[in-house]
Steps between C-alpha positions, in 0.01 A plus 500: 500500500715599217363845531648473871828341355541818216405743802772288709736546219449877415505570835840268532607714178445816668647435868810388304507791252432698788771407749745486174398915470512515825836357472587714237360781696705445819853495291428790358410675815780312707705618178386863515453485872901399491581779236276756694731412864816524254362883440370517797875436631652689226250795597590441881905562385406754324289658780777423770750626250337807447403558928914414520494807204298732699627406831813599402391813283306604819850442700696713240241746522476548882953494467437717243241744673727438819758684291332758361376640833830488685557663207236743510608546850880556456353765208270696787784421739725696239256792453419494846903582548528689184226731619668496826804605389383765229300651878828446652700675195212786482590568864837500524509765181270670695713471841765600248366830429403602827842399618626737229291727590614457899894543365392835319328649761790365742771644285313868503448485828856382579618771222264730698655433831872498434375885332318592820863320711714725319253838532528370829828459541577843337257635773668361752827643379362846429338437865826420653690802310223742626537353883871544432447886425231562741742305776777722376242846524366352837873520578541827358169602657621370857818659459383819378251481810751438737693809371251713497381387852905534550464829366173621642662391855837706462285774354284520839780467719684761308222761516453418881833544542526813288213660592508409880172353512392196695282274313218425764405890498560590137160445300523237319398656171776773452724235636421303199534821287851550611632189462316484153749839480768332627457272282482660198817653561699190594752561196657752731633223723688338305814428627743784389248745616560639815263510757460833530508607140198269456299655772539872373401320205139398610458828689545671113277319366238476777494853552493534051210285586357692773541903278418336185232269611155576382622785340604595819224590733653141774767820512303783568296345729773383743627843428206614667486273740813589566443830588221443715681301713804705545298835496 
């Protein structure tokens, strides 16, 4: 029985020691359990904090990459229009040139053609001068034809006339030969000549032609002739 009692007691001793380090042990773990939430919050600030941080580093990041490529952008736009424009500027120097070129060329071949006016022009002066003369020798021509058809006429009807022939039964060839005489020999009707004078004129010097005529055999032969017919 007092064995029981003792093992009543110890046992007594130890459920009270027990629930006393028990005790113990729950206000230290309530204590540490309240510390470890205070971290636990402290962390959670800290961690909220820090998301706020990033959240807002990742927003000034994305601004900030926003702006650098409209940068970029407005940088190719720029070399996009700077190498647009240095095209643009090679061409024009190059339009430049040829159109300097063109303006050469044109002023040659305007020089060119104001030379080849004026040779021109001085062609078609000479041109006109010449068809001035050769209207005024076409004149002189005409003229001189009409006298000498003029002439030729007043010669035939002046060897008709004189020599009593009719034209329709002379031949026509010695009919030509004595106007061609006639002709010849117009200086002796001049006006202060007289008629007459003029015709014993050309019977001198056709019958000089006819004795001294191929050295004078036309005369011996009408000589003979002559004498045939009268003998």
């Amino acid at each position: 029985m007092v064995q029981c009692n003792r093992v009543f007691v110890f046992e007594s001793d130890m459920s009270l020691s027990l629930r006393i380090y028990l005790i113990i042990f729950l206000c230290n773990t309530f204590k540490e359990a309240t510390m470890s939430h205070k971290h636990i919050n402290r962390l959670k600030a800290k961690v909220t904090d820090s998301e706020e941080k990033l959240l807002d580093a990742e927003v000034r990041y994305q601004q900030r990459q926003a702006t650098f490529e409209a940068q970029t952008l407005i940088m190719e736009s720029r070399e996009c229009v700077i190498h647009a424009l240095t095209v643009e500027q090679v061409s024009l120097v190059s339009q430049k040139a040829s159109l300097e070129d063109w303006l050469k060329a044109s002023e040659r071949e305007r020089d060119e053609k104001e030379e080849a006016l004026e040779e021109c022009k001085a062609e078609i002066k000479l041109l006109r001068e010449r068809g001035v003369e050769l209207m005024r020798s076409k004149d002189l021509l005409d003229k001189g034809e009409r006298e000498r058809k003029q002439r030729e006429y007043n010669s035939k009807r002046s060897v008709l006339r004189s020599f009593k022939w009719e034209e329709e039964t002379t031949d026509a060839l010695v009919l030509r030969g004595a106007v061609a005489f006639w002709g010849a020999t117009d200086a002796l009707d001049l006006p202060n000549h007289n008629l007459r004078r003029s015709k014993e004129a050309r019977k001198k010097i056709l019958k000089s032609i006819i004795e001294d005529g191929f050295q004078g055999e036309l005369h011996d032969e009408l000589e003979k002739e002559f004498v045939k017919k009268n003998g």
